[in-house]
Each structure stands twice: as structure tokens, then as C-alpha cells.
C-alpha positions as CSV (number, residue, x, y, z in Angstrom):
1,X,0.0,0.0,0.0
2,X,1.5,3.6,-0.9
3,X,2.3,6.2,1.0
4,X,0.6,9.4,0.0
5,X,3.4,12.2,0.5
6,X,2.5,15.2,2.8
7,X,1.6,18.4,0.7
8,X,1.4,21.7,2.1
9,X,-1.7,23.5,1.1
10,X,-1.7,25.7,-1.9
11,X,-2.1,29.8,-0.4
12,X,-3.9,30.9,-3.6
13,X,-4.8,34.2,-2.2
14,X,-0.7,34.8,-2.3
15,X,-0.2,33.6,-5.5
16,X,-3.0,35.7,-6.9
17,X,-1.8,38.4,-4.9
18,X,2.2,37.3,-6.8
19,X,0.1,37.3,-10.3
20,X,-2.1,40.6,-9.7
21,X,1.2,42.6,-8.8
22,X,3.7,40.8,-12.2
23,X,0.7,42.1,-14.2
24,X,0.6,45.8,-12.7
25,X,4.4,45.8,-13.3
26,X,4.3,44.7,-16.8
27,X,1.3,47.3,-17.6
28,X,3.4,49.8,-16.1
29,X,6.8,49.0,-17.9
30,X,4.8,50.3,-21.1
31,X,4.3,53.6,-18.9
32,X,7.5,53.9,-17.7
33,X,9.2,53.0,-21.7
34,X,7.2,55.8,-22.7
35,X,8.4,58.1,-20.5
36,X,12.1,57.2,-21.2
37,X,11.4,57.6,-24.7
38,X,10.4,61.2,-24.0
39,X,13.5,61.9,-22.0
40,X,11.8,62.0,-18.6
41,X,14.0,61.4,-15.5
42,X,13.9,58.8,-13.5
43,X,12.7,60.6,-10.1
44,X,9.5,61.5,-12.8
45,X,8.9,58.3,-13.5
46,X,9.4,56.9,-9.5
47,X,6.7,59.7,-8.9
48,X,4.7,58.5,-11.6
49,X,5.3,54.8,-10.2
50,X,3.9,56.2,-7.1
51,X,0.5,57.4,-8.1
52,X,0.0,54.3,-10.5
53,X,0.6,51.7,-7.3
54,X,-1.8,53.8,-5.9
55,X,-4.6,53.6,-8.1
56,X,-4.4,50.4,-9.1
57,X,-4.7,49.0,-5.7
58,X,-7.4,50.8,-4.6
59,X,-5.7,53.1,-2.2
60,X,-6.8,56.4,-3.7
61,X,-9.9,56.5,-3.4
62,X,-9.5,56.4,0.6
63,X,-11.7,58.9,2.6
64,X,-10.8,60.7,5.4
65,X,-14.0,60.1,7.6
66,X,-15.5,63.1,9.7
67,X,-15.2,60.4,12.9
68,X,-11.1,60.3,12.2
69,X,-10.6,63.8,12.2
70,X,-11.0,67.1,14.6
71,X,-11.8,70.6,13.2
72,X,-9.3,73.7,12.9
73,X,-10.5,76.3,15.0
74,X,-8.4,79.2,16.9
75,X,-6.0,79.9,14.0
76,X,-3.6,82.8,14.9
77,X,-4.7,86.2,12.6
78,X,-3.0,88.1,10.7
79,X,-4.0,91.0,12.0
80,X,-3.2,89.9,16.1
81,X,0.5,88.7,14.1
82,X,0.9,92.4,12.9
83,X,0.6,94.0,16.2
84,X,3.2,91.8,17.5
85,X,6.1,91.6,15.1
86,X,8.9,94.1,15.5
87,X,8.9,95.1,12.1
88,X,12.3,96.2,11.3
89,X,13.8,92.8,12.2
90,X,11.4,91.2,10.3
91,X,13.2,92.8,7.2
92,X,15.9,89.9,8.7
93,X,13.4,86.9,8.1
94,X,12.7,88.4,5.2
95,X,16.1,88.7,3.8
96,X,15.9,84.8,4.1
97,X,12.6,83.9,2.3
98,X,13.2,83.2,-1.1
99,X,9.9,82.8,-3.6
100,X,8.5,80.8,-5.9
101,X,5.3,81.0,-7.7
102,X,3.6,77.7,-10.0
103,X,3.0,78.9,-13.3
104,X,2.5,75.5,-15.4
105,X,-1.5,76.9,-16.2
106,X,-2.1,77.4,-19.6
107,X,-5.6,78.8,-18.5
108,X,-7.4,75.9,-20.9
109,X,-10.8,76.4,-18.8
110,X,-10.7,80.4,-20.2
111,X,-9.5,78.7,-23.7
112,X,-6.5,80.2,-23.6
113,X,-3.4,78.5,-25.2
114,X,-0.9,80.5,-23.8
115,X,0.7,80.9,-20.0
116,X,-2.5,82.1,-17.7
117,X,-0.1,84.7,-16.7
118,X,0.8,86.1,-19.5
119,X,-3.5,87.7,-19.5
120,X,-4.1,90.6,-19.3
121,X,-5.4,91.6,-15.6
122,X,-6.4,95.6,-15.8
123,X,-4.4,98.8,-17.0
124,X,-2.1,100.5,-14.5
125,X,-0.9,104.3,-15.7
126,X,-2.2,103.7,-19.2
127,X,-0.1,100.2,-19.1
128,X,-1.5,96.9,-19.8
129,X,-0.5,95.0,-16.9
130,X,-0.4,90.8,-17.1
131,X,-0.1,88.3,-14.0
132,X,3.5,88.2,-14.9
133,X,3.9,92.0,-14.9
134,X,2.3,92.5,-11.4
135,X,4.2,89.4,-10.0
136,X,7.5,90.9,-11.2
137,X,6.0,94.7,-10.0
138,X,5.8,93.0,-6.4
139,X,9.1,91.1,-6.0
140,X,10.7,94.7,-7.4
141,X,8.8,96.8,-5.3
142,X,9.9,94.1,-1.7
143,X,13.8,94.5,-3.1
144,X,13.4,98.4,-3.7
145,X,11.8,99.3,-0.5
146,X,13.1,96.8,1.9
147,X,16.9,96.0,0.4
148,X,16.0,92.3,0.5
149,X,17.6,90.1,-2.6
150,X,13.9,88.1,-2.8
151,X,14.7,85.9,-5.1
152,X,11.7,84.8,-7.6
153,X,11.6,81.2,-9.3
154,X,8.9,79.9,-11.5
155,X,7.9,76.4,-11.9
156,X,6.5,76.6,-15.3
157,X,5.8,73.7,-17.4
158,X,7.4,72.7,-20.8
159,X,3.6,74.9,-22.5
160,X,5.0,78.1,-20.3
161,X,8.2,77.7,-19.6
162,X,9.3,80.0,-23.4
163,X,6.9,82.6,-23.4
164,X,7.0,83.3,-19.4
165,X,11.1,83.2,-19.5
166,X,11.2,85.9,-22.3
167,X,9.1,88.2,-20.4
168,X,11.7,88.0,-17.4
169,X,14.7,88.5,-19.7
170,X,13.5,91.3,-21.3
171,X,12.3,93.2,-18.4
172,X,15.1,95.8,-17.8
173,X,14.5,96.1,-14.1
174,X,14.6,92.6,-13.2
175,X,18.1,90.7,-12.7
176,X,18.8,87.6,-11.1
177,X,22.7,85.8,-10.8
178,X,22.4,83.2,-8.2
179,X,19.1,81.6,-7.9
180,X,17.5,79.8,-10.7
181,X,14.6,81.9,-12.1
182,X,13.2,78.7,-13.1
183,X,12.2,75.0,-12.9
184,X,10.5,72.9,-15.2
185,X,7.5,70.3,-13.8
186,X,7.6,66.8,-15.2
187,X,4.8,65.4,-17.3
188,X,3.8,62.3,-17.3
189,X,1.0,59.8,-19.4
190,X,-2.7,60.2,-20.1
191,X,-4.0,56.6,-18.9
192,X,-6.6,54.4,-21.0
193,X,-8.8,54.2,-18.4
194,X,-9.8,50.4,-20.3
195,X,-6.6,49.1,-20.3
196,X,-4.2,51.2,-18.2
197,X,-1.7,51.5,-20.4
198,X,-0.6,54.6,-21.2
199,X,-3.2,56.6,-23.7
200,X,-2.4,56.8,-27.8
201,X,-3.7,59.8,-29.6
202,X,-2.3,60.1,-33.2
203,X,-3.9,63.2,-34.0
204,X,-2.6,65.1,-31.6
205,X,0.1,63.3,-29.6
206,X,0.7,66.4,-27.1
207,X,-2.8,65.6,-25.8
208,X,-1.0,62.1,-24.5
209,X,0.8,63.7,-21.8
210,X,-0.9,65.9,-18.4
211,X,1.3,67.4,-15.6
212,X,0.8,65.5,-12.3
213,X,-0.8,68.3,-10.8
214,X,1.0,70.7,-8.4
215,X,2.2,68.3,-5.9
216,X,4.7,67.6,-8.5
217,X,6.6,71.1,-7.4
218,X,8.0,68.5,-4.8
219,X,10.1,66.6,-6.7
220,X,11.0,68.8,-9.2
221,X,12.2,71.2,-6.9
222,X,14.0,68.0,-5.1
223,X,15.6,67.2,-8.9
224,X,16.5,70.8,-9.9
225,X,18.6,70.7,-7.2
226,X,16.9,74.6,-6.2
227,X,17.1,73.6,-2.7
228,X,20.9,73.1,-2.6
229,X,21.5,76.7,-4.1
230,X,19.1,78.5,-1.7
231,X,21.2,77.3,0.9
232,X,24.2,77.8,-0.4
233,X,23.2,81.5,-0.7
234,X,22.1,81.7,3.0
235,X,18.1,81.4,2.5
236,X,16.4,79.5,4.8
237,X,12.3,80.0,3.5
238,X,10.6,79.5,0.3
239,X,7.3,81.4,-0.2
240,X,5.3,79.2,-2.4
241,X,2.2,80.3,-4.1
242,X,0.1,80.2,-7.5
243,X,0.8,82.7,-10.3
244,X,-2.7,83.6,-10.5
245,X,-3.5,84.9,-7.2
246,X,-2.5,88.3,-6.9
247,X,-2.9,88.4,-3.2
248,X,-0.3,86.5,-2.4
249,X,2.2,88.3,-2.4
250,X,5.5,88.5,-0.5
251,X,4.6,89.6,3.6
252,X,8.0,90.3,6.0
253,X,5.3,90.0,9.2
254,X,4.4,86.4,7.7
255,X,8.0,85.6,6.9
256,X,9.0,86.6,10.7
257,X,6.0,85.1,12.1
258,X,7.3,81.7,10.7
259,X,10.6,81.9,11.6
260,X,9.2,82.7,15.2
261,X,7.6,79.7,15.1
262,X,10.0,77.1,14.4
263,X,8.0,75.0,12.3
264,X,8.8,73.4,9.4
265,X,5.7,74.3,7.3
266,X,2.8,76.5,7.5
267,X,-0.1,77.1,5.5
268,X,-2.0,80.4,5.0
269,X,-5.5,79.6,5.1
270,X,-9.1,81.7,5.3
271,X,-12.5,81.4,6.5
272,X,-15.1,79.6,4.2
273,X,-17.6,81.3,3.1
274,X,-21.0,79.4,1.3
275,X,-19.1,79.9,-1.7
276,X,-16.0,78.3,-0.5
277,X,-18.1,74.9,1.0
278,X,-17.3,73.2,-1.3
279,X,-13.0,73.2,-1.5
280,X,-10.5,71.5,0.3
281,X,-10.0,72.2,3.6
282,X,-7.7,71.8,7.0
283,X,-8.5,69.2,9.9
284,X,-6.5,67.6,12.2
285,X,-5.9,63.7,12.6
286,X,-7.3,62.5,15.5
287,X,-4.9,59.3,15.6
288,X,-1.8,61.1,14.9
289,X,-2.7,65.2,16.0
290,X,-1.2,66.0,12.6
291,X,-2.7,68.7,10.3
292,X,-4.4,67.1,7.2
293,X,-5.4,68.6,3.7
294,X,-9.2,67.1,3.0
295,X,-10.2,67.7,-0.4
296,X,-14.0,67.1,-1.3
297,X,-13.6,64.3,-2.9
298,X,-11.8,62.0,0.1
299,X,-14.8,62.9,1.7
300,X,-17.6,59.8,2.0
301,X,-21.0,60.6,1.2
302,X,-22.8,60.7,4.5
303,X,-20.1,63.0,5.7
304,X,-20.5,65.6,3.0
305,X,-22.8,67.2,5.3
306,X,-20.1,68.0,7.8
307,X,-17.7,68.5,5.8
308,X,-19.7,71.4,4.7
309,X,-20.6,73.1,7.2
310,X,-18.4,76.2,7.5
311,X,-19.1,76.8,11.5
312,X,-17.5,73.4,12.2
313,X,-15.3,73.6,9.1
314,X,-14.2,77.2,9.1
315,X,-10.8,77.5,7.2
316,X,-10.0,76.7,3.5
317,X,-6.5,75.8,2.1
318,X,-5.4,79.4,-0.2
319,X,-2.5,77.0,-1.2
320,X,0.1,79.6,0.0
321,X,2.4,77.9,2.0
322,X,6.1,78.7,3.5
323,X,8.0,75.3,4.1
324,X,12.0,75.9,5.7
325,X,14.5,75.0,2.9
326,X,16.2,72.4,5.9
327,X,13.2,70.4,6.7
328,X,11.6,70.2,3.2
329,X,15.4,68.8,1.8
330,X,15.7,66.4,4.7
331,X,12.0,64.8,4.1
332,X,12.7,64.6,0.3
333,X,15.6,62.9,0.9
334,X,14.4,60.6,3.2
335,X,11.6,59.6,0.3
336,X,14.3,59.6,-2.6
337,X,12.5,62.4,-3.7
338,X,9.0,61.2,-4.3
339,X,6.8,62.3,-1.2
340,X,3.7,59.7,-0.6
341,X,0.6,62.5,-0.9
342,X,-2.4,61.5,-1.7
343,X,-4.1,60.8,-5.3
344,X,-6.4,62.2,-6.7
345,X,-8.3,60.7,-9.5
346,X,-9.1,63.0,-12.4
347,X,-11.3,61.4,-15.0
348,X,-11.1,63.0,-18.5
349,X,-11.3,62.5,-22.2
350,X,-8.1,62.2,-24.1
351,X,-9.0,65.4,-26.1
352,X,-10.7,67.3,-23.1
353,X,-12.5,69.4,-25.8
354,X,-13.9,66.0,-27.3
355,X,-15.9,64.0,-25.4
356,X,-16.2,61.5,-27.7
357,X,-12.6,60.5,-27.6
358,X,-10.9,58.1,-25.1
359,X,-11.7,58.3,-21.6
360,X,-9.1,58.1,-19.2
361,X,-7.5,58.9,-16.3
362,X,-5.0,61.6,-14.9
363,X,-2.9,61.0,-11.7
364,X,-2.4,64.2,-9.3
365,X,-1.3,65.6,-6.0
366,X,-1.5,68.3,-4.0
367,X,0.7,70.8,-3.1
368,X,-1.2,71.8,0.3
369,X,-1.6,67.8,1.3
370,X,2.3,67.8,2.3
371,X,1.1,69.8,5.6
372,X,0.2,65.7,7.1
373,X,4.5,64.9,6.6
374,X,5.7,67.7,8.8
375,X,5.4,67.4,12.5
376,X,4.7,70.0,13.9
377,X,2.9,72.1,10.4
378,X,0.8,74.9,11.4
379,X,-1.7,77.2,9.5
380,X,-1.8,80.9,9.8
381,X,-5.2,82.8,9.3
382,X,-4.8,85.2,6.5
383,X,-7.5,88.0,4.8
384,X,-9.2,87.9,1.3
385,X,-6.7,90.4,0.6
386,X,-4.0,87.6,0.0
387,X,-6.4,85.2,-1.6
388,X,-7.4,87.0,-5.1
389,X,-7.4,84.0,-7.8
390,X,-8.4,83.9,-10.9
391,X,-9.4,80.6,-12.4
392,X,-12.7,81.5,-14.7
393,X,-13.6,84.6,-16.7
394,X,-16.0,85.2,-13.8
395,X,-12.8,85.9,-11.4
396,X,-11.6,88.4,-14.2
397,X,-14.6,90.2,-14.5
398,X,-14.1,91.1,-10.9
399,X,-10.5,91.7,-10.7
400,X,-11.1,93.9,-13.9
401,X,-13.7,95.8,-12.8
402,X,-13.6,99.3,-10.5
403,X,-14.0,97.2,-7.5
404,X,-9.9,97.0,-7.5
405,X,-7.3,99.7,-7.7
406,X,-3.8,98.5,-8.5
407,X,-1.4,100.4,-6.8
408,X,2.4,101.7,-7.4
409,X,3.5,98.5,-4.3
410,X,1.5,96.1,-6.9
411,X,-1.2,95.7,-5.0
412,X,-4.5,94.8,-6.0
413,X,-6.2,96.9,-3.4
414,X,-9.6,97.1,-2.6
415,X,-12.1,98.4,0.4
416,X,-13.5,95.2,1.7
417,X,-12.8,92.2,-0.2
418,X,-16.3,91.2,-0.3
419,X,-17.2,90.7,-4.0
420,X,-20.7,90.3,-5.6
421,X,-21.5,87.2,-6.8
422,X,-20.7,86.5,-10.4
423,X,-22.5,84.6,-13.2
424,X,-21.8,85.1,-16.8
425,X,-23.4,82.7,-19.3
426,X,-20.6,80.7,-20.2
427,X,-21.8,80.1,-24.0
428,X,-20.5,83.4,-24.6
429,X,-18.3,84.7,-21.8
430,X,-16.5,81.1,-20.7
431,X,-13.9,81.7,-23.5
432,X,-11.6,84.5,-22.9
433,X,-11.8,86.2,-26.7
434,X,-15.1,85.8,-26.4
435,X,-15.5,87.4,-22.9
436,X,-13.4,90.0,-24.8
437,X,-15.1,91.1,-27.8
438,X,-18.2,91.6,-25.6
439,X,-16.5,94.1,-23.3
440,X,-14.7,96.3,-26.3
441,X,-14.2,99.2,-23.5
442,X,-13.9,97.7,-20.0
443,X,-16.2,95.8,-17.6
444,X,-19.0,97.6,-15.9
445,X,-18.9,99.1,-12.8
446,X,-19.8,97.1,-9.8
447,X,-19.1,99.4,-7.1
448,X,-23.2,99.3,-6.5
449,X,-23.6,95.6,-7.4
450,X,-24.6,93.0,-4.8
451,X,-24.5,90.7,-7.5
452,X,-24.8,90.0,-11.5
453,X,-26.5,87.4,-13.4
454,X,-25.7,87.7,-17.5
455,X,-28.1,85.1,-19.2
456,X,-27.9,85.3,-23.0
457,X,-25.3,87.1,-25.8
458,X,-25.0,90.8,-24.1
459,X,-22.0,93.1,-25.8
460,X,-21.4,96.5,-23.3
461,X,-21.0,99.9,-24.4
462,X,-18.7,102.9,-22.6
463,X,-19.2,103.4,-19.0
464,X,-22.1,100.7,-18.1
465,X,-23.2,100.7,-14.2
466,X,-24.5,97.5,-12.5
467,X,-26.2,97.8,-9.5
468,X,-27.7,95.7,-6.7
469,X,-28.6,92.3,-8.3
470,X,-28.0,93.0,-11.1
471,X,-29.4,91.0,-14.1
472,X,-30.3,90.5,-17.6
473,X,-32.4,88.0,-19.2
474,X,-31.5,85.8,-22.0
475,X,-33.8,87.1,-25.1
476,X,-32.9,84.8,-27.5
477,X,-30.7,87.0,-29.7
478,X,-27.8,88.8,-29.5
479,X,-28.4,92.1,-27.4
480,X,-26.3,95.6,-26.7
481,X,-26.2,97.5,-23.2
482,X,-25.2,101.3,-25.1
483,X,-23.0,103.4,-23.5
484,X,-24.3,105.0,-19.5
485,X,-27.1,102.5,-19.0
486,X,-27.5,101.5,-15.6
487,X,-28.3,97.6,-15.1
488,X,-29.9,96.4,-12.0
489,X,-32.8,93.7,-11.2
490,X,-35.3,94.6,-13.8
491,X,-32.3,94.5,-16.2
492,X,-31.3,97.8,-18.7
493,X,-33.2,100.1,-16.4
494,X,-35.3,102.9,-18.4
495,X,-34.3,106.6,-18.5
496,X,-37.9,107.9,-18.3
497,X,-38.6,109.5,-14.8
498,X,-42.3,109.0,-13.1
């Protein structure tokens, strides 16, 4: 009689586990070829490795649950801040801060196909003044008045990077020896969301490639090897901030204010408004007491309602932040480079115009969601005054408008920051030569308007006034405002007296 030999039981759930991750590889390997092939790095494509893992095991789509986290509150003001610094040695800190701003936008949603900040933002002394031009206007006015080298470094993108560099060159005020005036973000594939591989597009093979979103400034700051010279040259802050939000600009009571704090990275953040419910927003980790970044969607649907509500909620992310050049260098060396922030799933067409073209997917970060890898991060409560962006024609109807005066510091000044509310029909305002050719003179007025609804195709004459709540119907055919009217609820308001 035979012996039957002793066989150890077959783990299928490992081998599966062994087949699902060979299979992952292998679909990525045609990412990764592709990406060689278009003389990306190797960090890019390790950060690109990153987000893949990610999503193809099910980890990005992870919520943070309202019953894991704590709310916000008491954040230290601006204003108390600005009582307290000593002002002339804050000029000290100051000397010390280095900034950057991220200007890889092409300003697509405005159907623009140039740099966002080369658009014209309003006139200042007869001069058409862009983004670029007030940016520039700020950093000289800091290095002017307070003898501070300030050094200004754009993170454009290989769209931006020509037309944006040329405006800096050929400004005859600006200089800049030592610190790069520029670094370029990676790129990486479109993903067929059927197959994962990386998209094909024939037509238009440009539209095979997406940046991975502004959480890539980490590790293309970490490649460009930016952090090495700012230290070299004795800075010990970077300012970071987006190229179109005019507010922020650079602040010696925030720079001392941070160095006074001793933390590594600090976020300036504001209070939500209705309008402002639904962006991401700052709570802390109940497990860990760390500071977390919570965009709306890592938010679970039956916590939506909290997460809403701006009384338990109250600050939003302006995604200004000021990180020390010491602690950011030692975390990215500790993560070769690539830090582990979140993903976020953006689901596309290859042609975004075209929505009959492949679907599929793009893989992004966060800048603001590095705040949860710093022990010790902090947020600082800022004004509207340094949260002015501009990411729809709606925004630029507002920042063109007589609600703002731009003064000789660069400032987009205005008397409350509290804008009306802005709708424009976006079949014939969404697209910026469109929004153009319908204001040949200027925007209206809204000094008087609570808010303004356009419905319908509306072209403005000279020296229109919009008042209150401001509206006017859509008529079916194209209509003209002539030069004087006043517009308020009843729309073009008649110029017969009762």
C-alpha cells in the first residue's frame, strides 16, 4: 500500500496576490518605456510609479471620515500677528525667504493657449498690466523698499516655460545671478482608463501627456537641485504660491511670524464662506494630532454634510504655503525624492475638448496635502486680501472691474474684499476672446452691485453701471447695453422719470 506524501496546502490568495502585482508591473513597464522615450527622468517616472501603485490598488480613493478627524479652530490672525512683530527685524526673516510661484497653467478652462499669466489683468498708468507683470512689479517693489535680494523662481511647465522666461529676460528692471529663475515640472501619461496602459492619440500626440498636478513642485524642486543653491546662498524660506492669485504676495510679518515659530511648514488659510463649502479644507488627525489637507472628494457621502458646514469647518486651504529649505530637503531625501501624498483621481477624455474621444484617467497631488509629513505644520489665518485667484472669466470680470485699484506696491487693493456674486453665461463669456469682444471698452462698474447674473449674448457699451442684483435675461438673440445705462434687477433700467 502507498504512502501518500504530505503536501502543504496551496495559499492561492498569495499567489494571486504574486500574479495581480507581475501584471501591474508589466502594464506599467509600457508607462515607464514611454516616458524614457520622452527623456523623462527617473525621479518623474518613480513619482509616476507612485501614483499608479496607488490607483491600481485601490488606495486612492481612501476617505478621510469626519469620525477620524478634529476641526481647525483658533488659528492665529494676521491682524493679532501684525501687532506683535517688530517690524524692522522682520526685514531679517525676510532677507531669508526666497519665492517661488507655479505657473505651469495654460488657462485651458478660459480657452487660452498660452501661459495664464501672460492675460491681461487691468491697465495701470495707461499700461496693460499681465499676472506676470504685477508678480515681477511686487518682488521689485519688496527689493526696492526693503533692500531684501527676494529671489523669484517659476515652476512653469514645458507649454509656459518659453513665453513666461522671455518676459523675465526682457524686463530691464529685473536681474537675477544666483538663484534659478526657473524649474520645469515633469509630465507624465494620459492613462486608457480600459486598459491602463498609457493613452495613444495620433492626431494630436501632445494631448497624450498631463502634468501631475501641483504636488509635482515637490520633486522637481528635489531634482532641480533649487534647494541646494538656496542654501548655499544663505536662504532659509521659500514662499510658495500660484501665479494667478495676486494676493499673495511677499509679507516680512508672515516671513518673521514663521521663523518665530519654528516649524517646518505653515499654510496660510481663510475662513469659508458658502461659496468656498465646497473646496478643500484643514483638519486635524485624531490618531496622529497632525494637520491634514481634506479635499471634497476623500470625503464619504454621508459626511459631506459635515464637511460642509463652514461653523465646524471654518478654514480653507489658499495653497500659499512657506515650508524651511532644511526640513523640506531632509523629508525629500528621506523619500528619494517622491513624497507619498495622496491621489487624486481625475477622470477625462483624451482630447478634453472632445468628449467623444478616449476616456481616461490623470494622476495628481496636492501641493497643500504635504502639511500631514511635517510634524509640527501649522496654518496661519490670513484676509481675502491675499487670496485674489483667478481661475474662470467670472474671477476676471471682478478683478477687472472698479472694485480694484492697483497700486504703485502692486497691489490689487480694494475696500473690503467682499465681491458680488458673479455669473456670466458661459456660452458666450467662458472663453476669454469671447469674454473680450463683448466688453470692447472695459467691464461695468460694480461698485453698487450685490450681485450679476448675464443670461444670454450681451455686448457693453462705454461706461455701463451695474447695480444691486444686477441682471439681464436671456432674449434669444444677440443684445447691446449702449454706452451710461445702468443695469440692476429689472435689467437695462429705463431713462424715463415718473
Amino acid at each position: 500500500m502507498g504512502v501518500t506524501p504530505f503536501r502543504h496546502p496551496v495559499d492561492w490568495s498569495s499567489i494571486e496576490q504574486v500574479m495581480k502585482e507581475r501584471q501591474l508591473s508589466d502594464v506599467f513597464d509600457k508607462s515607464a518605456a514611454k516616458m524614457r522615450e520622452h527623456g523623462m527622468s527617473e525621479v518623474a517616472i518613480s513619482q509616476f510609479k507612485h501614483l499608479y501603485d496607488v490607483w491600481r490598488n485601490d488606495e486612492g480613493s481612501t476617505c478621510i471620515r469626519e469620525r477620524d478627524v478634529e476641526p481647525l479652530t483658533g488659528v492665529q490672525s494676521f491682524h493679532d500677528i501684525y501687532e506683535t512683530i517688530d517690524h524692522d527685524k522682520a526685514v531679517d526673516a525676510f532677507a531669508k525667504t526666497a519665492f517661488l510661484k507655479l505657473n505651469g497653467g495654460l488657462g485651458t478652462s478660459m480657452g487660452l493657449d498660452c501661459a495664464k499669466s501672460l492675460l491681461p489683468v487691468r491697465r495701470h498708468k495707461a499700461k496693460q498690466m499681465r499676472f506676470i507683470d504685477i508678480i515681477i512689479g511686487q518682488v521689485l517693489t519688496a527689493r526696492t523698499r526693503l533692500g531684501v535680494e527676494l529671489p523669484l523662481t517659476l515652476m512653469n511647465s514645458f507649454r509656459t516655460s518659453k513665453d513666461t522666461m522671455k518676459v523675465l529676460h526682457h524686463n530691464r528692471k529685473f536681474h537675477q545671478e544666483s538663484i534659478p529663475m526657473e524649474i520645469v515640472q515633469h509630465v507624465e501619461p494620459k492613462i486608457d482608463l480600459a486598459t491602463g496602459e498609457p493613452v495613444s492619440f495620433p492626431q494630436n500626440p501632445d494631448l497624450e501627456w498631463c502634468p501631475p498636478g501641483h504636488g509635482d513642485l515637490y520633486s522637481t524642486i528635489w531634482e532641480s537641485g533649487l534647494l541646494d543653491k538656496l542654501e548655499e546662498h544663505g536662504f532659509k524660506y521659500l514662499f510658495i504660491s500660484n501665479s494667478d492669485n495676486l494676493g499673495a504676495r511677499p509679507s516680512r510679518t508672515l516671513a518673521q511670524y514663521f521663523e518665530n515659530s519654528g516649524a517646518p511648514f505653515m499654510v496660510e488659510v481663510a475662513r469659508r464662506t458658502e461659496a468656498d463649502r465646497k473646496g478643500g479644507h484643514i483638519v486635524r488627525d485624531r490618531r496622529t494630532g497632525r494637520l491634514m489637507l481634506r479635499e471634497m472628494s476623500q470625503v464619504a457621502p454621508e459626511d459631506k454634510k459635515d464637511a460642509q458646514n463652514i461653523d465646524k469647518h471654518p478654514y480653507f486651504n489658499t495653497n500659499s504655503i512657506w515650508v524651511r529649505v532644511d526640513a523640506l530637503k531632509a523629508l525629500l531625501a528621506e523619500h528619494d525624492g517622491v513624497l507619498p501624498l495622496p491621489v487624486i483621481l481625475n477622470h477625462k477624455t483624451v482630447d478634453p475638448t472632445d468628449s467623444s474621444t478616449t476616456p481616461v484617467l490623470q494622476l495628481e497631488t496636492a501641493m497643500g496635502a504635504a502639511i500631514g509629513l511635517f510634524e509640527g505644520a501649522i496654518c496661519v489665518q490670513v484676509d481675502r486680501m491675499r487670496f485674489l485667484p483667478v481661475k474662470t472669466t467670472d474671477d476676471l470680470f471682478i478683478m477687472r472691474s472698479d472694485r480694484f485699484h492697483l497700486t504703485d506696491s502692486y497691489e490689487m487693493e480694494d475696500g473690503n474684499y467682499i465681491f458680488p456674486n458673479v455669473t456670466l453665461d458661459p456660452r458666450y463669456y467662458k472663453n476669454i476672446h469671447d469674454f473680450d469682444e463683448r466688453f470692447p471698452y472695459n467691464v461695468p462698474s460694480l461698485a453698487a452691485a450685490n450681485s450679476v447674473t448675464i443670461e444670454g449674448d450681451w455686448t457693453f457699451g462705454r461706461d455701463v453701471v451695474l447695480f444691486a442684483d444686477a441682471k439681464l435675461e436671456d432674449t434669444g438673440e444677440a443684445r447691446y447695453v449702449p454706452n451710461g445705462e445702468y443695469v440692476g434687477p429689472q435689467g437695462v433700467e429705463p431713462d424715463d422719470w415718473i
